[in-house]
C-alpha positions as semicolon CSV with decimal commas, in nm:
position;residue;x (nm);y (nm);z (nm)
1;X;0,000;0,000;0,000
2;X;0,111;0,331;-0,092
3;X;0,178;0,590;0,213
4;X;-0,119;0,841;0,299
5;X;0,055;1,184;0,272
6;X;0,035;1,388;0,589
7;X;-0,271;1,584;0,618
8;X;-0,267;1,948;0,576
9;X;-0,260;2,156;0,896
10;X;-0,534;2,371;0,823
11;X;-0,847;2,171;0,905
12;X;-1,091;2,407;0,695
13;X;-0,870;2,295;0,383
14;X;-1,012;2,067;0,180
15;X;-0,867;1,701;0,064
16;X;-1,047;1,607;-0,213
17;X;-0,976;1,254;-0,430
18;X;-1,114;1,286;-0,802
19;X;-1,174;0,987;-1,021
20;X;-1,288;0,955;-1,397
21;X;-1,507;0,712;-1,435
22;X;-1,664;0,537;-1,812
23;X;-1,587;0,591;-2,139
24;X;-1,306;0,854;-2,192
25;X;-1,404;1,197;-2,363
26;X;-1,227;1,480;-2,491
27;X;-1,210;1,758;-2,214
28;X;-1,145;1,488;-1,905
29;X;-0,803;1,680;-1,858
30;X;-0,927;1,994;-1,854
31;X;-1,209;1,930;-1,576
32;X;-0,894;1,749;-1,326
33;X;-0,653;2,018;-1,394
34;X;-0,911;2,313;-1,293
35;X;-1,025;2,112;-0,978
36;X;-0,667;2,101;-0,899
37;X;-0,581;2,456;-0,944
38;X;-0,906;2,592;-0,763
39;X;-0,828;2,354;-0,436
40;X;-0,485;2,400;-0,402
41;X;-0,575;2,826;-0,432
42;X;-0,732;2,758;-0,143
43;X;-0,458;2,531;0,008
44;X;-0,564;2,231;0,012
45;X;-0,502;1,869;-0,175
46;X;-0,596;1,676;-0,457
47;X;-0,570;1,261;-0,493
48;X;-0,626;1,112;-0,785
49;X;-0,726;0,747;-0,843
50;X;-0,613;0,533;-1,170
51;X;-0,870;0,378;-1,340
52;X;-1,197;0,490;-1,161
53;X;-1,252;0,354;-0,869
54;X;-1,028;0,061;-0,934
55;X;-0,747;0,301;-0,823
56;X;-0,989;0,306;-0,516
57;X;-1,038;-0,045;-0,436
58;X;-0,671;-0,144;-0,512
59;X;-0,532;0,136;-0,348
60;X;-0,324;0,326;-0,702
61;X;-0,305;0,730;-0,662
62;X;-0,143;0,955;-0,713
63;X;-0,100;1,334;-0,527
64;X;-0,237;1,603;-0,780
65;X;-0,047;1,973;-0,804
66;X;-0,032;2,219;-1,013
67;X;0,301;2,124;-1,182
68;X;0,163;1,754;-1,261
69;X;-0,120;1,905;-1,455
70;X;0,107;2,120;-1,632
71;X;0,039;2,087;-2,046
72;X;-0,264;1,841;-2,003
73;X;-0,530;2,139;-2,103
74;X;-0,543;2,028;-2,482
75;X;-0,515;1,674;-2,452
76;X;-0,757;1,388;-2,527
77;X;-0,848;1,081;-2,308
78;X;-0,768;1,128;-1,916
79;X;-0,452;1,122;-1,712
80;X;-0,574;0,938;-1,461
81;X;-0,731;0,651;-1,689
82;X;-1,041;0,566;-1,629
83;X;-1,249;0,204;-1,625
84;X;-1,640;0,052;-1,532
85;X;-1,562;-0,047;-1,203
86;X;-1,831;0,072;-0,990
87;X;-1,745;0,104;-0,586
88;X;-2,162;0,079;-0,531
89;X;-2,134;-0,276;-0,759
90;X;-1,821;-0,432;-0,697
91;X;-1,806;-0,674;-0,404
92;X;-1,606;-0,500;-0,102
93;X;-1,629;-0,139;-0,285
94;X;-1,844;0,045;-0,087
95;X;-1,585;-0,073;0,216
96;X;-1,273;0,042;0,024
97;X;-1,427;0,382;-0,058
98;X;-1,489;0,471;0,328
99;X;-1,124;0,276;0,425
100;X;-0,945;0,490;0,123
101;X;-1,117;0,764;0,277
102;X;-1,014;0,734;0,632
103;X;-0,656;0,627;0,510
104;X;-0,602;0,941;0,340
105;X;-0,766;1,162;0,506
106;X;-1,012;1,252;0,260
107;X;-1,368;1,494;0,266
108;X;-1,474;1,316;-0,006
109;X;-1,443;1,210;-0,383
110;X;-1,493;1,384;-0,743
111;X;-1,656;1,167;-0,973
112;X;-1,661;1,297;-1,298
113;X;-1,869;1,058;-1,503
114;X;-2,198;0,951;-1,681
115;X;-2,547;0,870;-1,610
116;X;-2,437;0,525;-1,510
117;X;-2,087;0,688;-1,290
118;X;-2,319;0,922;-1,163
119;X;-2,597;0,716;-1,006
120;X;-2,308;0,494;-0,840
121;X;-2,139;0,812;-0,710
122;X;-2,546;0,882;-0,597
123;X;-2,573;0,539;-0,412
124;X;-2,247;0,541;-0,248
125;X;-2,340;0,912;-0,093
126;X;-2,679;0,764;-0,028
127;X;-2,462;0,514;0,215
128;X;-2,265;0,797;0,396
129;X;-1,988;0,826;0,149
130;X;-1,948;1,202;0,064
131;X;-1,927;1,237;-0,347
132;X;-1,979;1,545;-0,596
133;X;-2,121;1,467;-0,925
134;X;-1,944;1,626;-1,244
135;X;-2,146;1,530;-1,604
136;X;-1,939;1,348;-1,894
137;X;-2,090;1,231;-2,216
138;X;-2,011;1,263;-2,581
139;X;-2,355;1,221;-2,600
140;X;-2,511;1,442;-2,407
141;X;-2,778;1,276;-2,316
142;X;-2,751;1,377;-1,939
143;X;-3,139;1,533;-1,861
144;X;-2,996;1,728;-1,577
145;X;-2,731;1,970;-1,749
146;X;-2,794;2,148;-2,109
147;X;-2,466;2,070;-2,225
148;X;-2,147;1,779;-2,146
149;X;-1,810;1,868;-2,214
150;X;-1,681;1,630;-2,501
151;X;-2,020;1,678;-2,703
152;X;-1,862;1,946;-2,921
153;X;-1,577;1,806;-3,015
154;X;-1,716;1,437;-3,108
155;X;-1,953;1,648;-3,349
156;X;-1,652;1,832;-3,497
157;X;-1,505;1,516;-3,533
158;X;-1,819;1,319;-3,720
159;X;-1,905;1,621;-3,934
160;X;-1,536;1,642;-4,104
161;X;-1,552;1,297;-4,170
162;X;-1,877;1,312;-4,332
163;X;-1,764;1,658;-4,499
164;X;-1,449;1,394;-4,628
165;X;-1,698;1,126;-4,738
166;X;-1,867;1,375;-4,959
167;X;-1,598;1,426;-5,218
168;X;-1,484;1,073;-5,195
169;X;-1,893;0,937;-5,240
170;X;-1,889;1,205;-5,545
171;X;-1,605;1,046;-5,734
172;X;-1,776;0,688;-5,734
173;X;-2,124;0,800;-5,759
174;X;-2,169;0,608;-5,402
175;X;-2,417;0,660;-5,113
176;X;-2,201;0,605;-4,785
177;X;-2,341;0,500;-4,464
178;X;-2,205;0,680;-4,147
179;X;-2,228;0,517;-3,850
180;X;-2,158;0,729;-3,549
181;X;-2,196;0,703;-3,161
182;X;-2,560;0,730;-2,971
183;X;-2,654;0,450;-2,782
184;X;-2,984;0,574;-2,673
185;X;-2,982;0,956;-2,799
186;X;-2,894;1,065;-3,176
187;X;-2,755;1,401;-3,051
188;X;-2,426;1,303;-3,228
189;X;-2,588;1,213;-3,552
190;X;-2,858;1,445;-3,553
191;X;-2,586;1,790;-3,506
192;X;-2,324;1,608;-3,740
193;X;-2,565;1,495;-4,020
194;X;-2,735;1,831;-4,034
195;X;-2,394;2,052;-4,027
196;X;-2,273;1,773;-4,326
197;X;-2,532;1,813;-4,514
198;X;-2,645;1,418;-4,504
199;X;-2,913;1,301;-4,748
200;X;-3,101;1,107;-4,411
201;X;-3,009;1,095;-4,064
202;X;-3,170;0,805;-3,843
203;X;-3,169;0,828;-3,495
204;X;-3,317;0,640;-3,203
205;X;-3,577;0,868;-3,094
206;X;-3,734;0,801;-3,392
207;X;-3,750;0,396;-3,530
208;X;-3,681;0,457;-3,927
209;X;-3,836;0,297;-4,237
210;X;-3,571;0,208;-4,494
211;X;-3,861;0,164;-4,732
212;X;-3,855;0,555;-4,709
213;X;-3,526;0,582;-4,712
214;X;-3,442;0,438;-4,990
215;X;-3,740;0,619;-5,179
216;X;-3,551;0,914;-5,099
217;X;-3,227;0,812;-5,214
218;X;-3,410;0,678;-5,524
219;X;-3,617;1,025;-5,611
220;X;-3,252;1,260;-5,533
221;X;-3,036;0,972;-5,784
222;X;-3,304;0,999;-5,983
223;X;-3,250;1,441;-6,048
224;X;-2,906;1,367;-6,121
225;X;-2,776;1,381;-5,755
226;X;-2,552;1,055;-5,812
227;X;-2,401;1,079;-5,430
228;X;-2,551;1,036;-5,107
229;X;-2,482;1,080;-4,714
230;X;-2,667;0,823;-4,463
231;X;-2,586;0,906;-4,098
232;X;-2,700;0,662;-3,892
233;X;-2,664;0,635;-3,444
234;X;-2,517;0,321;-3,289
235;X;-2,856;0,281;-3,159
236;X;-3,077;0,372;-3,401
237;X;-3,358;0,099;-3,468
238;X;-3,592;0,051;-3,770
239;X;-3,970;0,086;-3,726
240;X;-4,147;-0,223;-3,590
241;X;-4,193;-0,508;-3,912
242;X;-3,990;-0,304;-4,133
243;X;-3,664;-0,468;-4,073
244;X;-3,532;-0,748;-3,854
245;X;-3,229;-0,717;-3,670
246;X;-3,041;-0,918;-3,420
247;X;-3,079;-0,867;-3,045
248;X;-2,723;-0,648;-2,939
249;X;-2,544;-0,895;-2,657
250;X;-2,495;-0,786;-2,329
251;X;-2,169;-0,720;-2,139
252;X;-2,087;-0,796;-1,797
253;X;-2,196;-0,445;-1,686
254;X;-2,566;-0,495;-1,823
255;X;-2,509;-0,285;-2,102
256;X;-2,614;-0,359;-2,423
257;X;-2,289;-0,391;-2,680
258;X;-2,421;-0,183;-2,963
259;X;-2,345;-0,142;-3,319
260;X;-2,387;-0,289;-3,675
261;X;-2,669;-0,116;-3,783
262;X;-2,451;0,074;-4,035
263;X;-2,380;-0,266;-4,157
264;X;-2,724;-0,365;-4,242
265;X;-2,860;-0,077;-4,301
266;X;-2,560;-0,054;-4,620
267;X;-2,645;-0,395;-4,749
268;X;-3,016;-0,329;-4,753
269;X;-2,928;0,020;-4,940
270;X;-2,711;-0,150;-5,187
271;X;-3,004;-0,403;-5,257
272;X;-3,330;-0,207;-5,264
273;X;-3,158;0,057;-5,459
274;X;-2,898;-0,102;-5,697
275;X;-2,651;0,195;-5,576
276;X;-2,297;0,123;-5,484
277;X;-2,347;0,160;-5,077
278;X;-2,057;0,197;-4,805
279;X;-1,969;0,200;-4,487
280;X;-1,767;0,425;-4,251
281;X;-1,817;0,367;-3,874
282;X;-1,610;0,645;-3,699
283;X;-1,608;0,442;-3,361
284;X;-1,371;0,566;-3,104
285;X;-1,224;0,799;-3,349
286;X;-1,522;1,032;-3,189
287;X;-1,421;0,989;-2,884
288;X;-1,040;1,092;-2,899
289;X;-0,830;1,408;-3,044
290;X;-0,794;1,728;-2,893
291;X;-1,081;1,866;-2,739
292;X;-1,230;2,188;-2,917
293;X;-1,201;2,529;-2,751
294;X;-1,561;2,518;-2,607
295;X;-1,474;2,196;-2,473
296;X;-1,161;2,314;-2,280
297;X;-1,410;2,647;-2,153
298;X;-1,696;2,384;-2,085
299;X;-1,456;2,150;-1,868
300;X;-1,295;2,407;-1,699
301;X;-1,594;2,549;-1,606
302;X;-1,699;2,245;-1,470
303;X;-1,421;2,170;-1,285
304;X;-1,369;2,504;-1,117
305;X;-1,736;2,450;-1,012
306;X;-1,682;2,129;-0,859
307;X;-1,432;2,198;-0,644
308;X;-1,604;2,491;-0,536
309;X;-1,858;2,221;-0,428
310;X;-1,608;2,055;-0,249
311;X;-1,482;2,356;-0,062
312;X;-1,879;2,419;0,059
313;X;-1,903;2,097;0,139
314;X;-2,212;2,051;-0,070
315;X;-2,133;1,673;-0,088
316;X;-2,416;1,504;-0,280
317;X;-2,457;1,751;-0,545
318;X;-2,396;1,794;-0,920
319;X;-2,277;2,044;-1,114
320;X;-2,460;2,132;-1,416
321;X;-2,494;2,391;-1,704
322;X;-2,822;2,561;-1,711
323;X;-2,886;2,863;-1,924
324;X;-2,513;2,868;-1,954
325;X;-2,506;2,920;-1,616
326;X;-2,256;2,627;-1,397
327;X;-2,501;2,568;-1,080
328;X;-2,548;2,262;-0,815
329;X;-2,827;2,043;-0,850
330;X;-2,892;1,740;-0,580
331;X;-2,803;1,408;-0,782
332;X;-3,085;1,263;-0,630
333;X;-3,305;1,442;-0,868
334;X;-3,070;1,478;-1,167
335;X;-2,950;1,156;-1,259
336;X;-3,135;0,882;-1,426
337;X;-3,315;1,052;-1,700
338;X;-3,187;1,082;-2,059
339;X;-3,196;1,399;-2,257
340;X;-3,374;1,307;-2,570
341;X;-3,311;1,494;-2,896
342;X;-3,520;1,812;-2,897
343;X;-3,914;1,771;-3,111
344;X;-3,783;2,114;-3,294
345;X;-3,474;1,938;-3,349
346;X;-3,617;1,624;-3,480
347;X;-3,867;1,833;-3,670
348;X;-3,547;2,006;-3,839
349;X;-3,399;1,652;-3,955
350;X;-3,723;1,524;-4,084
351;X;-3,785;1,855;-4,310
352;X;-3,431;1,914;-4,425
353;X;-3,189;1,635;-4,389
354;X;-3,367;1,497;-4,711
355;X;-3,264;1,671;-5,074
């Protein structure tokens, strides 16, 4: 076991440990580097655990200053690492988070994570273990806060691609199927496919009919438009008896392992149409890079706010984005509900994404 540093001889500083926790997302670096600055202004002490709260249950961290978070602003990914181990889940967790605590002498933890980080971060605060609650997404689907840092740059990232796949479907008088990343929300698709300028866009909030779809690729071939863009989310599904598709498996977290939609949906193009159809799924690709510059402001923002949080003491509490506002909302009442993609939104796609 590593040595727990000496504690800090000012009781009203704060010791704070922060842990990244889910999928990795542009901006991570930016949120631990401003909750490191704002604590130690007020002279007190950041920890920060490897891999979620693995680092937590197998005792890995590392002390957090200024000088260690020197140069990470622009970087992708997280410094700390980050995993789907869940202290609330794992057997013994909830008994290493309050022993980590007393160990090092900590107030409490920074969990900077999604819906699923966040609800465990809600249930292990629920039990007496003090946590803070910072949103992270790429797809933005967190009802609580209007915006999550990452979102902006994994549409950047989808809508060059498609923007590539243009000149590329031109040459070879192609339609290309995009697949991009949504699970349960087409925020991703929807943003990227309208700033692309994609023929169709089919997202899970609303089951699609390829029937249509290829009517529409049909009637635009058909006035000498001899290139198409489909964008298509991970989790998009077609409209009940329009198309069958496999059940996704399920991992060992309970989570459904998405994708391969692109696939069919290409080879049913390809056949209904007689048009040369491919595929491009952008994968991960959306999910590394440097963040963009609203990112970096959106993190920092975020992380400043948090340890503000911590420095109250408002253990229990979120920090969210609300008419571009940062403010604290309980968890209890902010996590577990997705943001769906707007009706206007929606409306927009259905009217113009087709032409």
């Amino acid at each position: 076991m590593v040595p727990a540093p000496d504690r800090p001889p000012y009781a009203a500083r704060v010791r704070v440990g922060i842990l990244t926790s889910g999928g990795d997302c542009p901006g991570l670096n930016a949120v631990i580097r401003a909750v490191v600055r704002r604590i130690v202004a007020e002279g007190g002490e950041v920890i920060g655990f490897h891999d979620a709260w693995r680092g937590v249950i197998e005792r890995s961290w590392e002390v957090l200053d200024i000088e260690a978070c020197r140069g990470i602003l622009p970087r992708g990914g997280t410094i700390l690492g980050t995993s789907r181990i869940s202290a609330a889940r794992e057997p013994g967790g909830r008994d290493a988070a309050w022993a980590v605590m007393d160990e090092l002498g900590l107030d409490g933890y920074i969990v900077v994570g999604g819906d699923g980080s966040l609800a465990g971060a809600l249930a292990l605060h629920e039990d007496g273990v003090p946590t803070i609650g910072v949103p992270k997404t790429i797809d933005n689907d967190i009802d609580a806060t209007e915006m999550t840092f990452g979102f902006d740059t994994a549409v950047s990232i989808a809508t060059e691609a498609i923007d590539r796949l243009h000149s590329t479907a031109e040459s070879h008088d192609r339609v290309m199927v995009v697949e991009v990343m949504g699970r349960d929300t087409g925020h991703i698709a929807a943003r990227a496919g309208l700033a692309g300028g994609a023929t169709a866009i089919l997202v899970p909030e609303d089951p699609f009919d390829l029937d249509e779809v290829c009517g529409h690729l049909l009637a635009r071939h058909g006035s000498g438009r001899w290139a198409s863009i489909v964008v298509v989310a991970e989790g998009a599904r077609p409209a009940p008896g329009t198309l069958e598709l496999p059940e996704p498996p399920i991992d060992r977290f309970g989570h459904q392992k998405l994708g391969g939609v692109g696939q069919a949906v290409c080879g049913v193009i390809e056949e209904r149409t007689g048009y040369e159809t491919r595929l491009t799924v952008l994968g991960h690709v959306q999910r590394g890079g440097t963040p963009t510059a609203y990112d970096r402001v959106l993190a920092t923002r975020y992380g400043v706010a948090a340890a503000e949080a911590a420095i109250d003491g408002a253990w229990g509490d979120m920090v969210v984005l609300a008419a571009d506002r940062i403010v604290r909302r309980p968890m209890a009442g902010a996590v577990g509900h997705q943001r769906r993609v707007a009706d206007d939104l929606l409306a927009v796609v259905r009217r113009f994404a087709v032409g």
